[in-house]
N, C-alpha and C positions, 0 to 999 in steps of 0.2 A: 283588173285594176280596182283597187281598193275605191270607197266613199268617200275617203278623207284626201285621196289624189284627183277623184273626180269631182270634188264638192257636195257629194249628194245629187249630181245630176247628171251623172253618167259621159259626161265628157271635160274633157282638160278645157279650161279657160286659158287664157294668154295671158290674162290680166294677173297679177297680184292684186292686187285692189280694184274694185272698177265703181268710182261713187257719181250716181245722176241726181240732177235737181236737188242737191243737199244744202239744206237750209237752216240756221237756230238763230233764235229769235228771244232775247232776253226783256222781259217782262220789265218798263218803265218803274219805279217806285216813286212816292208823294209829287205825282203830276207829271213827271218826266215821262218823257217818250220813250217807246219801246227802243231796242238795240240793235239792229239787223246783226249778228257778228259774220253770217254766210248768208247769202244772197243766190241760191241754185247755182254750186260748184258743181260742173260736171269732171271729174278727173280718171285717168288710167294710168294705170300703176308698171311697163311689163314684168313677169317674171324673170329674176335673173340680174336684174338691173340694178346701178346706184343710182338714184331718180331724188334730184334735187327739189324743194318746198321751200321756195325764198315768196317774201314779203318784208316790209319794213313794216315795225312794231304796229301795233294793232290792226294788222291788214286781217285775221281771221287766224292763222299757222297754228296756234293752241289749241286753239275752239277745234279746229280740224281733228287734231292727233287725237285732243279727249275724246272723242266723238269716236275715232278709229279703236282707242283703247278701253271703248266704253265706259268710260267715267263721267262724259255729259252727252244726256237723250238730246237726238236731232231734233229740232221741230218737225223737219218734213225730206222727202227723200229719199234714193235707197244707197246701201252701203254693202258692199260684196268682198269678201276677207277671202282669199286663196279658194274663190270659187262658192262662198259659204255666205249666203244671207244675213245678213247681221240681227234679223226681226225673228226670221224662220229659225235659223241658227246659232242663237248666240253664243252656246259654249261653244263651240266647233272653231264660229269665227275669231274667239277671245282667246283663242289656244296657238291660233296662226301664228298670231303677230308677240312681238316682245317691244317694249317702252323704254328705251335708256332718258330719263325727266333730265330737263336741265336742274331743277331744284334739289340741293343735296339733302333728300327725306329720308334717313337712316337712323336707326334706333342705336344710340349709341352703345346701349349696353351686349349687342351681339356680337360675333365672332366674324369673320367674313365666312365663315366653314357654314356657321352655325343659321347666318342669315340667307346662305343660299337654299341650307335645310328646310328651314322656315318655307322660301317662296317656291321651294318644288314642291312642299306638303299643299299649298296654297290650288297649284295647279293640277292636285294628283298625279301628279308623274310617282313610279312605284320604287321604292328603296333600290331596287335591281336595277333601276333604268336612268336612276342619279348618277349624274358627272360632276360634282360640284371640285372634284381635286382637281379634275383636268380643265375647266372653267377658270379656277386659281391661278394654274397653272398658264393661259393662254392670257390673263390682265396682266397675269405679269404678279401677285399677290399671294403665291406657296409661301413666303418667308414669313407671312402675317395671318397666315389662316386662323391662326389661335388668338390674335390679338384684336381687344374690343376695338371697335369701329371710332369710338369715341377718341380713341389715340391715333387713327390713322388721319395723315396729312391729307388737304384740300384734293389732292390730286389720285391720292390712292381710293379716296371715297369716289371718286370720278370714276374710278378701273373697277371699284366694286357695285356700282348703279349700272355698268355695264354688264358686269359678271350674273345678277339678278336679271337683267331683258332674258340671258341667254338660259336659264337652268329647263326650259320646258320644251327645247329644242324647236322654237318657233321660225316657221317659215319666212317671215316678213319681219325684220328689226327696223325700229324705229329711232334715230337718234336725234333728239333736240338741244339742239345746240351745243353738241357735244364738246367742244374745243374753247368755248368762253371761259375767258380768264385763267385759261392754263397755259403751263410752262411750252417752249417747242419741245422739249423731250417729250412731254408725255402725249404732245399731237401728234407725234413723228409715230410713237407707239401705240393710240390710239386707232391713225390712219392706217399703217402697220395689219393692227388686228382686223379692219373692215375690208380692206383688201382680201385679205385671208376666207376671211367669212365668204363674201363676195365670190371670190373662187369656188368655193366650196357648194355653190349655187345659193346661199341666200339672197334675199333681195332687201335692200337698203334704201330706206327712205330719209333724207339727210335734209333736215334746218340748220341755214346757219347763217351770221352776217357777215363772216370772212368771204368774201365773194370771189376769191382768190383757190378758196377751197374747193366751192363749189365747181369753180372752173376747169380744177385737174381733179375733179375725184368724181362726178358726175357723167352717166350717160345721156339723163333726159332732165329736162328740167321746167318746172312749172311756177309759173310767178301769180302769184295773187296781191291784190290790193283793193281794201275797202270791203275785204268780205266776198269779193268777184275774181275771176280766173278771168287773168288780161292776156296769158301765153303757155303754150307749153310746144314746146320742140326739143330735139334732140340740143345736146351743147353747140354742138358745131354750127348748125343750124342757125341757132339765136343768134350767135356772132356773125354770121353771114349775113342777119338782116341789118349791120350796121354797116355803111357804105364811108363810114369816117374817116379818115387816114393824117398820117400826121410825119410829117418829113420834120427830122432836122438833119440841118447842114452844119457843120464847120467852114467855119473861111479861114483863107488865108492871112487875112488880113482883120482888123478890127472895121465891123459894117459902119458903113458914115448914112447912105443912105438907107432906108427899109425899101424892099419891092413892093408892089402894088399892083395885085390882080383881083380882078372881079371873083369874087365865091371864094377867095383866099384871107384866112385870120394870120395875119404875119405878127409876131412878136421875137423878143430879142431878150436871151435868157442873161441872168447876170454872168458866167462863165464864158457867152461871147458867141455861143451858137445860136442860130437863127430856127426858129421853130414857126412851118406854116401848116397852117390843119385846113383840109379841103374833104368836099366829097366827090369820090372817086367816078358819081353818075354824073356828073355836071364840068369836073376839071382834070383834066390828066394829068401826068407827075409830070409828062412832058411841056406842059403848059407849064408848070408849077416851078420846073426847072430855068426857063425859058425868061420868067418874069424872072430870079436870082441873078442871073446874067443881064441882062438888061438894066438892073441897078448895079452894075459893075461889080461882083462881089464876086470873088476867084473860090472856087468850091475846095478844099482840099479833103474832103471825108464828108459822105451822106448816107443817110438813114432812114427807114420808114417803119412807122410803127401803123398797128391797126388796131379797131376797138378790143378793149376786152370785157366781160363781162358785167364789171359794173359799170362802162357806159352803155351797156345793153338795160341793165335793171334803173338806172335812171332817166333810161328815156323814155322807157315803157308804164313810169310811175309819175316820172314830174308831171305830167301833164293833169293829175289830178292831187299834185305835194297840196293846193291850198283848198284843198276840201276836208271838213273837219273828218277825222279816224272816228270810228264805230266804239274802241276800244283802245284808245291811243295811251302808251306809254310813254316815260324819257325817253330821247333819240338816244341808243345804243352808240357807244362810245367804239372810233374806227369807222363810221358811216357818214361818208364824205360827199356833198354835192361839187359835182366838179361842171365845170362849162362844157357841152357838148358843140 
């Protein structure tokens, strides 16, 4: 077994990533207090995996990736890239990983051919060991090889920021925020390509605010806020610590009275269906059911829904929504506080 499957230390790690006590620390200017942006993130990565990195805006998610992508030094901590030291190793472990940036930074005057020539000379990958036609070829962007960048749509520079993570054949792809502000076709064939990858055994590290994504495309998922790691579990997992449930019913008839049970939010939608939300440790559907009937209301059709995932990320964060961000942006637009 090769040094670059063992990390240099002679045995396979599990981890893709594996970061302890990781910490940056940005320096106050004229009097202001320093920054905390990471506050000793311990995180693991597995091999293999699509491994979700939610946070609402200035929770830390940037400061994270730079740090993974080497572009801002940690204060303090260590950082381990596919088995490889980030301190001991840094070319090794800067070779792992690939950066799909939310920011579209592309020189306009290049080719898409020509810009992935560019960013494999970057990484030393050898004329012999470039795929840049088949990389084209899998964004979806053979038709435009030849055409400057400057002319390609919002969308097509999205396929070619991707097309650059992939030219140095890195183990660990990272994509931030991949899917903002673009079309469903090109999430469809975005998601499409990371699947693919994903098979193929890379591992994926996904930011995003569609929380809806993160739900069907994710195996593990890690939530951070304030700079701190509040959770990380499997998807399934996370959804299971929500004991929330939410019946509606149809009646037969238009409700004249509402029911009324203890630990029960009953409301009464304008289309006429009665919607009560309960938790499943304290009230049973059969209680739930029991109080409907007893305010005389004839059921003709019922339903139960359970939490999904963003009322996982908002209960695990409101509780500290009114403490000032580290690094706080606009609230990202699609980011909904709903009533738990």
């Amino acid at each position: 077994m090769s040094d670059e499957q063992t990390g240099g230390k002679g045995h396979m790690s599990d981890a893709a990533i594996r970061i302890e006590g990781l910490r940056k620390t940005y320096r106050g200017s004229k009097g202001q207090p320093e920054k905390h942006a990471l506050k000793g993130i311990d995180l693991s990565v597995p091999r293999g995996s699509v491994f979700g990195l939610l946070g609402p805006n200035g929770a830390g998610k940037s400061t994270l990736i730079n740090i993974l992508a080497g572009l801002v030094v940690k204060s303090a901590g260590n950082v381990s890239i596919w088995g490889f030291d980030q301190d001991q190793n840094p070319r090794q472990s800067r070779a792992a990983i690939g950066v799909m940036p939310q920011e579209l930074n592309l020189d306009p005057f290049f080719t898409p051919r020509g810009a992935l020539e560019v960013q494999a000379g970057l990484y030393g990958v050898p004329k012999a060991q470039r795929r840049s036609d088949q990389i084209l070829e899998l964004v979806g962007l053979s038709d435009k090889a030849e055409a400057y960048a400057r002319t390609l749509s919002g969308g097509m520079r999205r396929r070619l920021l991707l097309a650059k993570a992939l030219v140095h054949h890195p183990k660990i792809l990272v994509l931030d925020e991949p899917t903002a502000g673009v079309d469903i076709e090109l999430r469809q064939m975005l998601w499409a390509n990371v699947r693919k990858l994903n098979e193929q055994g890379m591992t994926i590290i996904l930011t995003t605010h569609y929380l809806e994504e993160a739900q069907e495309m994710c195996d593990e998922i890690a939530i951070i806020n304030h700079g701190e790691k509040i959770a990380q579990d499997s998807t399934a997992n996370l959804l299971g610590r929500m004991d929330s449930r939410t019946m509606v019913i149809s009646p037969d008839s238009p409700v004249v009275n509402l029911p009324t049970t203890d630990g029960v939010e009953t409301t009464l939608r304008d289309d006429g269906n009665l919607v009560l939300q309960y938790h499943s440790a304290e009230t049973s559907a059969e209680q739930v059911l029991e109080s409907v009937r007893a305010a005389g209301i004839r059921i003709r059709d019922v339903r139960t829904e359970e939490a999904d995932l963003e009322d996982v990320f908002l209960a695990l964060t409101s509780s500290r929504a009114d403490e000032p961000a580290e690094d706080q942006d606009q609230p990202r637009r699609g980011m909904h506080r709903v009533k738990l």
